[in-house]
C-alpha positions in Angstrom: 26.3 5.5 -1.9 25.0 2.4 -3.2 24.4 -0.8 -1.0 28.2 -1.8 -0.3 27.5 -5.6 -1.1 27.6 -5.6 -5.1 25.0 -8.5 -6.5 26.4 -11.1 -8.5 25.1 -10.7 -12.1 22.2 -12.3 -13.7 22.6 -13.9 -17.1 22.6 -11.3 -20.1 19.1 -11.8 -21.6 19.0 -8.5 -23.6 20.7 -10.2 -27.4 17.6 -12.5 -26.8 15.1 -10.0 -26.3 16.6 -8.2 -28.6 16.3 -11.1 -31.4 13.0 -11.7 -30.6 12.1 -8.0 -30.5 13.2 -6.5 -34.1 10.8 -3.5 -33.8 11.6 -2.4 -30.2 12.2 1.3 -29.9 12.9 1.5 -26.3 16.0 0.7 -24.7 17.1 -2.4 -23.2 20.0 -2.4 -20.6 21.3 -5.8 -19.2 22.3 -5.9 -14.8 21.2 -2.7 -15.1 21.8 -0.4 -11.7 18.8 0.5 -10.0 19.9 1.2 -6.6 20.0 4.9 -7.3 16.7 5.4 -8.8 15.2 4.2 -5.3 15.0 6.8 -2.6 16.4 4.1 -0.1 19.3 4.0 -2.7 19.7 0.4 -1.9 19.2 -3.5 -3.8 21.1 -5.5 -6.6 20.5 -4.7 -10.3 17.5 -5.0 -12.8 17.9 -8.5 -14.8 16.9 -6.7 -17.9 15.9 -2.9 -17.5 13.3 -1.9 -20.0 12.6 1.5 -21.0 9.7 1.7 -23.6 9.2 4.8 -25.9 5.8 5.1 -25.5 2.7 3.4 -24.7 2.7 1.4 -28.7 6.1 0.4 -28.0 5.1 -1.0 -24.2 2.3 -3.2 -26.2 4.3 -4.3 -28.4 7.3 -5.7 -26.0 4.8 -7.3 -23.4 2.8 -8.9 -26.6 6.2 -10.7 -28.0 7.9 -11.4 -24.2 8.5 -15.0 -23.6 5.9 -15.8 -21.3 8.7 -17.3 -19.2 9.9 -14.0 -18.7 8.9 -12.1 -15.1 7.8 -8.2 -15.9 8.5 -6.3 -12.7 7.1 -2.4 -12.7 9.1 0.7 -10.4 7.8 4.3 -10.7 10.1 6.6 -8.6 11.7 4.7 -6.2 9.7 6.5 -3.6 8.0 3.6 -2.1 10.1 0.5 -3.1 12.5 -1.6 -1.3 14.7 -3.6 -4.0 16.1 -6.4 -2.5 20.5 -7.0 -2.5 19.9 -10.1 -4.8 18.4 -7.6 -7.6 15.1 -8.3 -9.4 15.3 -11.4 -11.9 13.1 -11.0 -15.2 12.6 -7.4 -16.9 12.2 -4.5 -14.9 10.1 -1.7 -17.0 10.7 2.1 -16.0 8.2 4.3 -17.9 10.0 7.4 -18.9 10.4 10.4 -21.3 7.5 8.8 -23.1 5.0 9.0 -19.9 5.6 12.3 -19.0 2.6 14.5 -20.9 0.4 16.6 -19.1 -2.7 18.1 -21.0 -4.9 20.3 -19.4 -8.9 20.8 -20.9 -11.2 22.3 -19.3 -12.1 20.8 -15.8 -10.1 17.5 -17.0 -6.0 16.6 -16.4 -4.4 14.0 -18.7 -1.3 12.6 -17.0 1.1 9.9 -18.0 1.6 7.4 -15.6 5.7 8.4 -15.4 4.4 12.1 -14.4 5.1 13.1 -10.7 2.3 13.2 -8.9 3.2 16.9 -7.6 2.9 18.0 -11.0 -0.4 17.1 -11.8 -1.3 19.2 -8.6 1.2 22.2 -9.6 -1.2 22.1 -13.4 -4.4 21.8 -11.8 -3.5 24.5 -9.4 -2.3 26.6 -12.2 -5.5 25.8 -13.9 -7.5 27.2 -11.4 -8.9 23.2 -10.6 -9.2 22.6 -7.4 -9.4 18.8 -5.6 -5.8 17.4 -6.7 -3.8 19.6 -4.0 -3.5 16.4 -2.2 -1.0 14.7 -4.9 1.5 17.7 -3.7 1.6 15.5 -0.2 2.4 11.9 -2.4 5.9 11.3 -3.1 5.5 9.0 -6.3 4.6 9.3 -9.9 1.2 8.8 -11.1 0.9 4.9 -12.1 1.8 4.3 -8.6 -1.4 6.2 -7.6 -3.1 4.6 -9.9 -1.7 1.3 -8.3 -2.6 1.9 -5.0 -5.0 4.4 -4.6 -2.3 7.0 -3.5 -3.4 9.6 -0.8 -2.5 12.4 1.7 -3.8 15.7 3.4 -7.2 14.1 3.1 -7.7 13.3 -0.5 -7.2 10.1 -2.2 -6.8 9.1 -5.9 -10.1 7.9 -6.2 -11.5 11.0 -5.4 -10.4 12.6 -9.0 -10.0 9.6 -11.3 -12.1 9.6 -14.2 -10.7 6.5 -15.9 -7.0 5.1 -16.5 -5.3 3.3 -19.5 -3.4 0.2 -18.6 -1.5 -2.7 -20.4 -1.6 -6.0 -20.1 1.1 -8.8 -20.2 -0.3 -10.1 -23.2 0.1 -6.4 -24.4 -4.2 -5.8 -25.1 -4.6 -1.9 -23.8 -7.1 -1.5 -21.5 -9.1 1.7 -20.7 -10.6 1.7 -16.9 -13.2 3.5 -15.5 -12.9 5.1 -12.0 -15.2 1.8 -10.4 -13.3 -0.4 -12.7 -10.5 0.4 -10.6 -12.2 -1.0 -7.6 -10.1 1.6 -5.1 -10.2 0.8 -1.2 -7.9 2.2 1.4 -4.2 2.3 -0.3 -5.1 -0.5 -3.1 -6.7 -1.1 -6.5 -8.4 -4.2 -7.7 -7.4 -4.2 -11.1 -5.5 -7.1 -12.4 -1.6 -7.8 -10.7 -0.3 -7.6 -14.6 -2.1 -3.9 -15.8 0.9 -1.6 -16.5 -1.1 2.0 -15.9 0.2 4.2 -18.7 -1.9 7.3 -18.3 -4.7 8.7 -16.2 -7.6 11.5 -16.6 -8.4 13.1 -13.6 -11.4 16.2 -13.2 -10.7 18.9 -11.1 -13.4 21.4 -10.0 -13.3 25.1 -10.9 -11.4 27.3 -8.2 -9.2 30.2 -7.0 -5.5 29.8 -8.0 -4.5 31.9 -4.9 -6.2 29.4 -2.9 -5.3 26.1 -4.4 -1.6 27.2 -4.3 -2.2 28.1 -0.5 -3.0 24.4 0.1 -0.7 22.7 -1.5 1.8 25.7 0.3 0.4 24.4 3.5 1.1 20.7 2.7 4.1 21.2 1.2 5.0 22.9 5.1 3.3 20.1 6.5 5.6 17.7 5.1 8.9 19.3 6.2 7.8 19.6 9.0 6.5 16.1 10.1 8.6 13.8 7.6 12.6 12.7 7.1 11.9 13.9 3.6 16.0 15.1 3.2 16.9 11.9 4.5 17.5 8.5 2.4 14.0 6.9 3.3 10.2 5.9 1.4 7.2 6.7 2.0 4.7 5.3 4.4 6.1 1.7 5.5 3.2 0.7 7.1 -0.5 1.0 6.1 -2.9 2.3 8.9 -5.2 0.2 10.4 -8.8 0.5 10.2 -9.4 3.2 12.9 -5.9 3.3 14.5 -2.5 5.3 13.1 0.4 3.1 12.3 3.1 5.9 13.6 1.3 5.9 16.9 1.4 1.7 17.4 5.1 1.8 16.3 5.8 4.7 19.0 3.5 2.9 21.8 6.3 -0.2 21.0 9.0 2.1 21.7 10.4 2.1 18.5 10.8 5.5 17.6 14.8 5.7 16.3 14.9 2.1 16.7 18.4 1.0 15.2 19.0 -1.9 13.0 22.7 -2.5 10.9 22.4 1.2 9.5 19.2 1.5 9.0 17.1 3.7 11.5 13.0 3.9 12.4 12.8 7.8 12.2 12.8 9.8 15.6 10.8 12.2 13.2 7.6 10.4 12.1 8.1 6.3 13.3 6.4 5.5 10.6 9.5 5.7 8.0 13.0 3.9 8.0 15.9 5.5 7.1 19.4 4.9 5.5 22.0 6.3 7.8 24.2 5.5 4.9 25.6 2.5 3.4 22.7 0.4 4.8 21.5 -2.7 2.8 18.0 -3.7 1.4 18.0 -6.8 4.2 18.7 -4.1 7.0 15.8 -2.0 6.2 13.6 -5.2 5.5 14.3 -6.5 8.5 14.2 -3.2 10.8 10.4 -3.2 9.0 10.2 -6.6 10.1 11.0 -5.8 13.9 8.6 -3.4 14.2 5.9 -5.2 12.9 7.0 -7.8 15.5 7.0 -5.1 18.7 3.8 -4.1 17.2 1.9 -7.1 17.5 3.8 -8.0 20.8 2.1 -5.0 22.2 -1.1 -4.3 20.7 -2.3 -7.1 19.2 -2.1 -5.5 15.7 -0.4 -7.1 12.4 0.8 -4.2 10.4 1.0 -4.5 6.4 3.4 -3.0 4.6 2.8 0.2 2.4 6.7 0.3 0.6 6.4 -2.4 -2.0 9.4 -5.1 -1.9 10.9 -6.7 -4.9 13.5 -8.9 -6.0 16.0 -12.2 -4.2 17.7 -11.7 -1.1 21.5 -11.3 -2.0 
């Protein structure tokens, strides 16, 4: 179920773009739905939902784009908040043509539409030990690449080699790892890189024991996280020194209420859809706590889950 408050549509751009695109060879859907591709399975539609065939075709969109035009990027869903009054501009999605995984040697080649737990399933597989950790991320690769995704005490950074990104003028980029400029859950590379693939290097190690690890996390995670419920990832970023989940707790919001959305009695630092809850609910349950939070220690939280779109 879908946020019950339908958003009004946007104007159809997509026989525009299309004009003004002849050799496109992705796929272009106008008001497009994208509520269910979010694991909070709420917000208004996509303006224009773009869905480039490969990296070339990517280039080639963003080079001939009206400049006018916003570009808006979503991964998974896993750690996005789309807002009820949907997401104005074009919305890219990398897909089908994202998804290779190459293994050689000590080095993994990973589209940036590849789930992060199966970059760690092929290293593991491998034999290449140090990308367990991605088993414990809950997004796709460009979104690791975005923000310097981490868990179980490993963090992007600690296996990129370099990345390939585009820009909104459509020039390709190729990043080293300190070109990324990765500190604690961000990257400094430019606001307008779309990451289309990354190379990471494991080191060489016993299967047995790589799939025990990422066994262990997997454990971990059921255990500690709403993962079959409707939620994100981590809402809140942790301060320097200090655990969000533990300030939100000391505020006494654990299963803190809010419309029908819901601070988990699990692991406080994720929200939850009890079902049928809207974008603003969730938003503004985040918003609460951040409020309690600084009411009672002193400490702003940021947001981790990533926001987009107009209020409906």
């Amino acid at each position: 179920m879908t946020s019950p408050a339908a958003a009004p549509a946007f104007p159809d751009l997509v026989p525009d773009l299309a004009a003004a695109l002849p050799e496109l060879r992705g796929k272009l859907t106008a008001n497009a739905p994208i509520a269910d591709v979010t694991w909070f399975r709420v917000g208004g539609p996509a303006q224009v939902l773009f869905q480039p065939a490969d990296e070339a075709d990517l280039a080639y969109a963003l080079a001939h784009l009206p400049a006018e035009i916003p570009v808006t990027v979503i991964g998974l869903g896993s750690n996005l908040i789309v807002r009820d009054g949907g997401v104005p501009g074009m919305v890219i999605r990398l897909g089908r043509g994202f998804t290779d995984i190459a293994v050689d040697g000590t080095t993994i080649l990973a589209g940036a539409g590849v789930p992060d737990v199966k970059v760690a399933r092929a290293a593991a597989d491998a034999g290449l030990a140090g990308l367990a950790f991605l088993r414990g991320i809950p997004g796709a690769i460009g979104g690791a690449l975005r923000m310097n995704g981490g868990a179980y005490g490993g963090e992007t950074k600690d296996a990129l080699v370099s990345a390939r990104a585009v820009d909104r003028a459509g020039r390709i980029h190729v990043l080293s790892l300190a070109d990324m400029g990765f500190t604690y859950r961000h990257s400094a590379a430019p606001e307008d890189f779309i990451f289309t693939q990354a190379t990471f290097r494991g080191t060489p190690g016993n299967v047995a024991e790589i799939q025990a690890e990422m066994e262990r996390i997997t454990s971990s995670r059921e255990a500690t996280q709403p993962i079959k419920s409707r939620t994100g990832g981590s809402t809140f970023k942790n301060p320097p020194g200090q655990k969000a989940w533990q300030l939100v707790d000391a505020a006494g919001c654990r299963g803190l209420v809010m419309g029908r959305a819901q601070v988990s009695e699990m692991h406080t630092n994720f929200l939850i859809n009890l079902g049928g809850a809207t974008a603003a609910e969730i938003e503004g349950l985040g918003e609460e706590v951040r409020r309690r939070v600084l009411e009672t220690s002193g400490v702003t939280l940021e947001w981790e889950i990533k926001r987009i779109g107009l209020p409906a």
